[in-house]
C-alpha positions, 0 to 999 in steps of 0.5 A, a space after each residue: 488488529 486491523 483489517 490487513 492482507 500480506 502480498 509478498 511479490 515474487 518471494 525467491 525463498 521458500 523459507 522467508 515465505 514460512 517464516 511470515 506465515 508464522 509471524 502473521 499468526 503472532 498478529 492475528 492476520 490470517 490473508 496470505 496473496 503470493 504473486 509468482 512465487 518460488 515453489 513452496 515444499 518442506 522448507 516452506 513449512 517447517 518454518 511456518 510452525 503455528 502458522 502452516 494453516 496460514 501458509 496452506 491457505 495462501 492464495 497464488 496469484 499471477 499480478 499485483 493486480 489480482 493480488 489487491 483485489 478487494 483491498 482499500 489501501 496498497 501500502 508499498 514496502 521498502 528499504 530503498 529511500 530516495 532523499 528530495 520531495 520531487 522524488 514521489 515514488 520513493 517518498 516514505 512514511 516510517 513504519 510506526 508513523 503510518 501505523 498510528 495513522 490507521 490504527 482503529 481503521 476498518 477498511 481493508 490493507 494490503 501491505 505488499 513486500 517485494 522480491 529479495 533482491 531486487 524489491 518491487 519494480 517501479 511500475 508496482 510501486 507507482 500502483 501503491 498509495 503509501 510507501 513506508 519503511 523500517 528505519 535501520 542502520 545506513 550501512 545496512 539498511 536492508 531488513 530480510 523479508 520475513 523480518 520487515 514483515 514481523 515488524 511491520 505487523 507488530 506495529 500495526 498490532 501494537 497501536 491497536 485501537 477500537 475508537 471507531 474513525 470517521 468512515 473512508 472514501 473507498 476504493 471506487 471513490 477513490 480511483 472516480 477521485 484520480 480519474 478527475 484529477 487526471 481531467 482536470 490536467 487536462 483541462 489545464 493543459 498540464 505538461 504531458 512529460 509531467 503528468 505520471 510523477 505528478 499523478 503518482 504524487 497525487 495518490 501518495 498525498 491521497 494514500 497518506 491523508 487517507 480521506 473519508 468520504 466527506 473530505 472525498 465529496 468536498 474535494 471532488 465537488 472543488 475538481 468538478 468545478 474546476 474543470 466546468 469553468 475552465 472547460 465551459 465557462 460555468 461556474 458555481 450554481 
């Protein structure tokens, strides 16, 4: 099983809460991160079975933010999928899709399913890489959290591989890599009123490529060229 971490923000229910705590020991994930959650009694665990060490571990946190610490990639969940290409923020990779995708990779994951009712907000879906779902029936689309989790982890477990994959760029790399992208909109005086839709399509493309450190090198070597010669004038040495 690959490196992942389970955020669940703002949980309502503290048997869905349980509930994935058993599943994650199905799989072999053991890293729980609550952001906010309903209070955790007997209900909590009774669900939980085999998974009560998990569900005692859990760390409590009050942000996202603190939630995706140490994490290399934010993989968004949910059961809301917007139709066009202009839409980013709700622009999906299915479930099995992204699993192939990373399957064998070692850097850490945090797969990140939010509140019951109303998902995560936009601002905690902007923050995210990849946004994935569970393709289900159109009348009713949306899967109980405990149940999106189960499947999301046996996907993942199910297209494990040890084939060693070409070493990613890392966290820091990657937010060096928006940040010069963000220059570079400057540099060519990139409409204001679009600069968030287009940053936050950016880091989708990112977060779906998943680009190793040489693809991050070439890519920020080509921005930081970019940005000299319509800034200064300069071009390639």
């Amino acid at each position: 099983m690959i490196d992942v971490r389970i955020v669940l923000v703002g949980p309502k229910f503290e048997g869905n809460v349980g509930a994935v705590a058993r599943s994650m020991s199905n799989f072999g994930v053991s890293e729980l991160y609550l952001v906010d959650p309903c209070p955790l009694g007997d209900d909590a665990l009774r669900r939980s079975k085999h998974g009560s060490e998990i569900l005692g571990n859990a760390k409590t946190v009050g942000s996202l933010e603190e939630a995706l610490d140490g994490c290399f990639l934010a993989v968004a969940t949910s059961g809301i999928v917007s139709q066009g290409d202009r839409n980013y923020a709700r622009l999906p990779v299915s479930v099995r899709e992204f699993a192939e995708h990373v399957s064998g990779y070692e850097e850490k994951i945090a797969l990140i399913f939010g509140r019951e009712d109303i998902g995560l907000y936009q601002d905690e879906l902007n923050r995210c890489d990849v946004l994935i779902h569970v393709p289900s029936d159109e009348s009713n689309p949306i899967l109980n959290l405990s149940h999106a989790a189960t499947i999301v982890m046996y996907e993942l477990f199910r297209t494990c591989d040890p084939t060693r994959r070409c070493e990613p760029a890392d966290r820091r790399e990657k937010e060096f890599m928006f940040s010069f992208f963000e220059n570079l909109m400057d540099a060519v005086d990139y409409p204001e009123a679009r600069r968030g839709d287009t940053s936050v399509m950016f880091r989708r493309m990112m977060g779906r490529s998943i680009p190793t450190k040489y693809e991050y090198n070439t890519i920020m070597g080509i921005f930081g060229d970019a940005v000299k010669i319509i800034k200064y004038g300069k071009g390639w040495e």
